[in-house]
Backbone bond lengths (Angstrom), bond angles and torsions (degrees), N, CA, C in turn:
res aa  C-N    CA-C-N  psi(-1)  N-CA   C-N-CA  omega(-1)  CA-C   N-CA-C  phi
1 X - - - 1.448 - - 1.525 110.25 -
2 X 1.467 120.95 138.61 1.542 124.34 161.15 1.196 111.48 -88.40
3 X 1.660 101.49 152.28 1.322 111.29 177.12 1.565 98.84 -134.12
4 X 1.376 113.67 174.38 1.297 113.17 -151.60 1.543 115.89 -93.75
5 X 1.007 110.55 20.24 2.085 123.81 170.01 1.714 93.18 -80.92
6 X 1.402 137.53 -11.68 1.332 124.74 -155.03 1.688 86.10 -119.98
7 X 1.530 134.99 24.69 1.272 146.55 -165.19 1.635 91.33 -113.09
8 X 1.323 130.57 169.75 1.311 144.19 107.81 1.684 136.88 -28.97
9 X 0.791 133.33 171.74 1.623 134.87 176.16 1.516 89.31 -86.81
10 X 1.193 111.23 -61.94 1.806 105.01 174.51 1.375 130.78 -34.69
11 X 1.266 88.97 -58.97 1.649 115.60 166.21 1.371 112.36 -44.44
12 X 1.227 110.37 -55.68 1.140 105.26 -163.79 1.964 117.37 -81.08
13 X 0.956 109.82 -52.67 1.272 124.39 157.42 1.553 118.20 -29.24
14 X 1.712 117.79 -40.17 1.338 100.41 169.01 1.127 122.33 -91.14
15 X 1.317 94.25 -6.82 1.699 99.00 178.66 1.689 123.01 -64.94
16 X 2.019 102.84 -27.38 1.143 103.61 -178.77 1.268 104.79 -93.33
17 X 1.450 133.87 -28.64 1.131 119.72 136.04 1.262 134.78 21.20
18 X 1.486 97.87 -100.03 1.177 113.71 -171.94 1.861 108.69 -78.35
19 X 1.512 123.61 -0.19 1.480 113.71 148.28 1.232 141.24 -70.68
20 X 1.558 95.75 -7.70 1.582 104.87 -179.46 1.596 97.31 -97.88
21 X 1.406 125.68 -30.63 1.295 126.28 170.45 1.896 97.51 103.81
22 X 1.210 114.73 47.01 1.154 137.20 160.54 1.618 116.54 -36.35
23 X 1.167 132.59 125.59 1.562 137.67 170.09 1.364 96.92 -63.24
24 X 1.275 98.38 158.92 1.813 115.87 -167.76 1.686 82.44 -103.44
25 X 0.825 149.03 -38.60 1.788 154.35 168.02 1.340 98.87 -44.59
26 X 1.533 137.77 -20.59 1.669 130.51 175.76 1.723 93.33 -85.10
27 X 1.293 124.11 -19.48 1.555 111.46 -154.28 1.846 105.67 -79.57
28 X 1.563 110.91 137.81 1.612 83.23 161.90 1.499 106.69 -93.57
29 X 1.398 81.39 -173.12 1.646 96.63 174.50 1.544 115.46 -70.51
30 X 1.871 113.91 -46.44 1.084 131.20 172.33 1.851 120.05 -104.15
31 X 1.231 101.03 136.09 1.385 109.36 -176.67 2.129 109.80 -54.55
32 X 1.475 103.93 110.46 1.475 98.35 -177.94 1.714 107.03 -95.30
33 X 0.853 116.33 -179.91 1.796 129.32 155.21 1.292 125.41 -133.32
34 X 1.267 117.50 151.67 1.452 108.38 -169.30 1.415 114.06 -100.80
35 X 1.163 145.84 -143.13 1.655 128.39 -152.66 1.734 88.26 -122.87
36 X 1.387 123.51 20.31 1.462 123.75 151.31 1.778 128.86 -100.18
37 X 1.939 85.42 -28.03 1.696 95.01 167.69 1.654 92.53 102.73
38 X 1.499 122.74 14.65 1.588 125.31 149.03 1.062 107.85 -77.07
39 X 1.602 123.25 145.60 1.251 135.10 152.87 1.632 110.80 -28.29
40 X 1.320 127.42 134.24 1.148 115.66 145.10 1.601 146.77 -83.96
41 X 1.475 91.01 -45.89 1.426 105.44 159.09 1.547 126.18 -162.10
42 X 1.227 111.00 128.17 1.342 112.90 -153.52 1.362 107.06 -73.16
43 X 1.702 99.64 147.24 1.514 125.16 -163.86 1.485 136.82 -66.88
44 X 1.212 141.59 97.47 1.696 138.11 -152.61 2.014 93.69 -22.75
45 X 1.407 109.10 -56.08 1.510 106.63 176.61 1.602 119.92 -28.11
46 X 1.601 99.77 -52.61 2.021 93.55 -175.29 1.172 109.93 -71.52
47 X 1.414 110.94 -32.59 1.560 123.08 179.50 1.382 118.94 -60.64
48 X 1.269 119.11 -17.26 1.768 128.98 -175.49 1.829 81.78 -103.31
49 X 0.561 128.20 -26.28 1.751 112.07 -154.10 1.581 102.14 -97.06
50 X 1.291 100.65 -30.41 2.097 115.43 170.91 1.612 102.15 -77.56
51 X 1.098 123.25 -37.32 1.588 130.04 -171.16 1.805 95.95 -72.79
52 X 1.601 136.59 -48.35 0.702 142.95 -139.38 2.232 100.01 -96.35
53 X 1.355 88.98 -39.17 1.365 112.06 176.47 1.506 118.12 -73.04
54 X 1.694 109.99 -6.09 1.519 127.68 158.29 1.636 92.51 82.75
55 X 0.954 123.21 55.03 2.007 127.36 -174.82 1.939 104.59 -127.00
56 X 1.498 108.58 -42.81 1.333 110.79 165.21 1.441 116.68 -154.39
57 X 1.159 116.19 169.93 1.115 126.47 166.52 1.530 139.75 -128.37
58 X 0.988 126.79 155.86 1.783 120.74 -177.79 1.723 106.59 -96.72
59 X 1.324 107.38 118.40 1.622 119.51 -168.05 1.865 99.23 -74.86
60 X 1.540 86.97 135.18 2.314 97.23 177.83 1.245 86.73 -115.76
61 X 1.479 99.35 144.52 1.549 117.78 -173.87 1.612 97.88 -135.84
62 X 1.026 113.57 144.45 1.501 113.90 167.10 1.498 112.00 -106.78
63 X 1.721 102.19 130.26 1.489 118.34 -154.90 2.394 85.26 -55.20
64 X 1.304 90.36 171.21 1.358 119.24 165.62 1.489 126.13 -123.07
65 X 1.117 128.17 156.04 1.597 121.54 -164.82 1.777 83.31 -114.03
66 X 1.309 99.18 144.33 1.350 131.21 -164.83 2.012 100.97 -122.26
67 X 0.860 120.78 72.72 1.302 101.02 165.72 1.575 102.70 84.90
68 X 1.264 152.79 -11.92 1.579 169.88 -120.07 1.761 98.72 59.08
69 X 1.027 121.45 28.59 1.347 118.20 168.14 1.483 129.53 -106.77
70 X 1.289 115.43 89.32 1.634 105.94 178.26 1.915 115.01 -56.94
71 X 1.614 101.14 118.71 1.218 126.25 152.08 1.392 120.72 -84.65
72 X 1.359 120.20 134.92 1.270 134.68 177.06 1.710 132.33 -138.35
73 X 1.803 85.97 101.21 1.786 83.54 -160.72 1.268 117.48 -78.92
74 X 1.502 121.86 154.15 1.278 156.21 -161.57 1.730 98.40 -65.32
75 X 1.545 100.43 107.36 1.365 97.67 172.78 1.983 111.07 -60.37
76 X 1.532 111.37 162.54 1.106 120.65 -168.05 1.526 111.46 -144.45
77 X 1.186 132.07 155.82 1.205 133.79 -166.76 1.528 103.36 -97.35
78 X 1.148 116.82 137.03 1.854 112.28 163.13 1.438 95.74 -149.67
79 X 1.796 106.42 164.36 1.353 132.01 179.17 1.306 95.69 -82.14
80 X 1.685 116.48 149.21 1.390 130.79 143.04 1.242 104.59 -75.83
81 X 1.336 96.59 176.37 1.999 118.09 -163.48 1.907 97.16 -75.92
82 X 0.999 95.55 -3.30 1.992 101.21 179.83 1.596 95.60 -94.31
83 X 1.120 132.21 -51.38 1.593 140.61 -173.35 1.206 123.24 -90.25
84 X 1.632 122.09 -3.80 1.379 130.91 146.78 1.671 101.52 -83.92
85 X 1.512 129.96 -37.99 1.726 104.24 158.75 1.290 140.32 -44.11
86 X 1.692 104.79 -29.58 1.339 98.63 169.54 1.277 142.14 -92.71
87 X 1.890 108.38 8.87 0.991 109.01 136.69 1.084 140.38 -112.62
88 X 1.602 133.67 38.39 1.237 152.60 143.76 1.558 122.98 -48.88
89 X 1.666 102.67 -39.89 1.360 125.61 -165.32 1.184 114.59 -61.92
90 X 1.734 105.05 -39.49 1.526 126.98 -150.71 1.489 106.89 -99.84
């Protein structure tokens, strides 16, 4: 089993991210830092490359009508059953 010291800071960061079940609306597009030189928020890039590597995924919802109003909820990040192991480990 992996655990998450064998990640990136990127890596890793979206990974916890996406354990808390993080909105995809916090993610940027580009990897920023904040005025200490931590990640701020990890990049659609790590986020496609963890999604792709079968660790998480971004949840599709099909909008709902509200009154004749289409609502459309906020995709969100979650772990697969492989990326909730790696934080079991820890």
């Amino acid at each position: 089993m992996a655990c998450l010291d064998q990640f990136s800071e990127a890596e890793e960061l979206a990974l916890r991210w996406a354990h808390r079940g993080a909105l995809i609306s916090a993610m940027a597009e580009k990897q920023s830092r904040d005025c200490f030189g931590n990640i701020a928020a990890p990049s659609m890039r790590v986020v496609r490359k963890l999604e792709k590597a079968g660790l998480l995924f971004i949840t599709e919802e099909d909008p709902i009508d509200l009154d004749g109003t289409p609502f459309e909820f906020t995709p969100m990040l979650c772990l697969t059953e492989a990326g909730e192991a790696l934080f079991k480990e820890t």
